[in-house]
N, C-alpha and C positions, 0 to 999 in steps of 0.2 A: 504494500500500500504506500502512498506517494503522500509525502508531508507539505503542505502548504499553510504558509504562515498570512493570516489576515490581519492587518493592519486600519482598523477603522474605528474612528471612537465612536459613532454613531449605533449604539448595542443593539439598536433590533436591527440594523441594516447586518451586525456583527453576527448577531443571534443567528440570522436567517442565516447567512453565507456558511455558519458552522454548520447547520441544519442539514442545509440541502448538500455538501461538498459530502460530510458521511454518509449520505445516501448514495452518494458515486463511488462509493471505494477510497474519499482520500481521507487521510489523516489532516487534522486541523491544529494551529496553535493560533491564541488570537491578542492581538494586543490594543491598544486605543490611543498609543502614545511612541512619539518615534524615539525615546529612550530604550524603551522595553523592548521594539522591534529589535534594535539594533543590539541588545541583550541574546536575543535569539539566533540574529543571523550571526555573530559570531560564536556562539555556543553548541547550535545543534549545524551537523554537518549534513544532517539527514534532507532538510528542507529542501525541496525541487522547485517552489515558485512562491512568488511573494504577491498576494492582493493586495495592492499599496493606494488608500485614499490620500487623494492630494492634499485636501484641508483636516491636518491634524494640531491638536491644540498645544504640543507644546515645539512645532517645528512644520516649515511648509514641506509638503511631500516631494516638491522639485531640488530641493536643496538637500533633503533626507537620501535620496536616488541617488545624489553625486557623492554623499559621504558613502553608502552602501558601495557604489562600485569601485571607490578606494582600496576594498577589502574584499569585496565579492563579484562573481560575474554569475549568479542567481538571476534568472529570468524572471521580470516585474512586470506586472498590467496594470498600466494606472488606473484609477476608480473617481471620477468626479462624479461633482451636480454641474458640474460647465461643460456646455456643448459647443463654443465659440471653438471654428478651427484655430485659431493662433495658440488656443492654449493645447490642442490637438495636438497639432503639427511642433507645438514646443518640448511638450512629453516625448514625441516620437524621433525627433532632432536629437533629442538627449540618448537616445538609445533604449529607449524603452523597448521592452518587447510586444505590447501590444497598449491602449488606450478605451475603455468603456465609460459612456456614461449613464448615471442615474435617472430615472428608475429602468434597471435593466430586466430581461425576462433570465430566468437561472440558466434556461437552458442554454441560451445563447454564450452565456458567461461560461458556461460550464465548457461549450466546444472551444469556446477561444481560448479554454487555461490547454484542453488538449494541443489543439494546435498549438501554441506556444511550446509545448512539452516535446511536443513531436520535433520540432524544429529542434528543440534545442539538443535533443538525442540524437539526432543526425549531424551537429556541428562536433559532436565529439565531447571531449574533456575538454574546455577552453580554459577551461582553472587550476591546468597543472603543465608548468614554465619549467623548460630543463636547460640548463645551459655550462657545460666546465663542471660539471658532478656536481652543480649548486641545483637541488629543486625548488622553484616558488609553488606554492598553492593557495593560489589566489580564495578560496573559499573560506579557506581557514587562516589565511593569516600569515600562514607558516614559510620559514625558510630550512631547507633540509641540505647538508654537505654529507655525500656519499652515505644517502638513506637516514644519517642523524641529526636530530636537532636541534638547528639553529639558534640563541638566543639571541632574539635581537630587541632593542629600542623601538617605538611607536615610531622614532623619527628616521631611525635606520632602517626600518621597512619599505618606508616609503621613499626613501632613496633609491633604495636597490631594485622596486618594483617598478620604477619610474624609469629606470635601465633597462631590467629586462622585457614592456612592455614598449619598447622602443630601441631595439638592439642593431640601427642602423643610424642613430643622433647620437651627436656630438654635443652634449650637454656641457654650456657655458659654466659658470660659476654663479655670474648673472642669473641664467634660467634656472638654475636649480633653487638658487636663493628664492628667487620670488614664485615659485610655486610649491617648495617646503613649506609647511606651517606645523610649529608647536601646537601642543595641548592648549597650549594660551592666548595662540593668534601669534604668538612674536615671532618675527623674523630671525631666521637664524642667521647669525651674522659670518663672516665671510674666513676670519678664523677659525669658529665653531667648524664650521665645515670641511675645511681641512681634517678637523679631527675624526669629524664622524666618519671619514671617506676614509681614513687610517684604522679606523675603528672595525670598518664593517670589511675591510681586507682582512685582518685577522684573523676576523672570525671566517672567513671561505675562500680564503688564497692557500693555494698549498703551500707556497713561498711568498708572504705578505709583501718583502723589499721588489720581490720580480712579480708585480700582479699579472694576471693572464683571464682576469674575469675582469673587473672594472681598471681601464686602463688608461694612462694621460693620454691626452693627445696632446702634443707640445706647442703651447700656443693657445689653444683651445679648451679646454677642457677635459673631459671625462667621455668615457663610453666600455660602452660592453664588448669585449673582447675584442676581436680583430676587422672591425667590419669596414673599421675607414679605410679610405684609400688615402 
């Protein structure tokens, strides 16, 4: 059975959706707040698709999406009461995997979580990154060297994912800075970084002084392994 996490604070809209989803064979988790959500999708690795209501009361659903796919590539259908295409085409721009609005009929909802499922079983594992004996798994978080693992920083993660989800850029100093963000919002500044890029070699170079996964490019920046020319 397939676990789908509902994210809606609206409880009989919640009620129903848990109702009618166990009459299909799926398993349900449900939340009302995109704290909790995000408590979930990091936690259970089981979840296959997320019902995400745009208007939740302690975070907009569009900005909740961009944090999820930091961490996840979990298949999301958004859920409004707006039928205006700009907010349509905004959801869908974003990489949603699908967009419904309120009041929907179940069944219709229910084909479009399939189809969305379907699809996303045919793209494969898109959530597990191999590259120099380093594994990312984007679902979980996780960084793994030669099957163990990784500890790493909130902020070292997203460094190194930001590499491997673009292993043909040449990432300035400049661009890393300003799209790193601390737990805090603050920038991290341009020694810090230095260190954390010394940091996260040690942890998954075999020879931290010779890196061969995150490498200079003299002049330039940083990159994943050997791909400049």
């Amino acid at each position: 059975m397939k676990k789908i996490l509902i994210v809606e604070d609206d409880e009989a809209i919640r009620m129903g959706l848990n109702y009618y989803l166990k009459q299909e064979d799926f398993l349900t988790l449900e939340s009302s707040t995109a704290s909790h959500a995000l408590e979930y999708l990091k936690n259970d690795t089981e979840i296959v698709l997320c019902l995400l209501d745009v208007n939740l009361p302690d975070q907009n659903g569009f900005s909740l999406f961009k944090e999820i796919r930091s961490f996840s590539n979990v298949p999301i259908i958004f859920l409004t009461a707006d039928d205006l295409e700009t907010s349509i085409v905004m959801g869908l721009d974003m990489g949603a995997d699908d967009y419904i609005t309120k009041p929907f009929r179940a069944r219709e909802l229910v084909s479009r979580i399939r189809n969305v499922l379907r699809r996303s079983e045919n793209r494969g594992d898109s959530s597990i990154i191999e590259y120099g004996g380093v594994t990312l798994d984007t679902r979980q978080a996780k960084v793994f060297k030669n099957g163990k693992d990784v500890m790493l920083t909130a902020l070292e993660y997203k460094i190194i994912l930001a590499f491997f989800l673009n292993p043909k850029v040449v990432f300035t100093r400049d661009k890393i800075l300003a799209n790193i963000w601390d737990v805090n919002e603050e920038y991290v500044n341009d020694n810090t970084l230095t260190v954390y890029i010394k940091r996260i070699r040690e942890k998954i170079e075999d020879d931290p002084s010779h890196p061969k996964i995150i490498k200079t490019v003299r002049g330039l920046g940083y990159q994943l392994g050997d791909f400049y020319d």
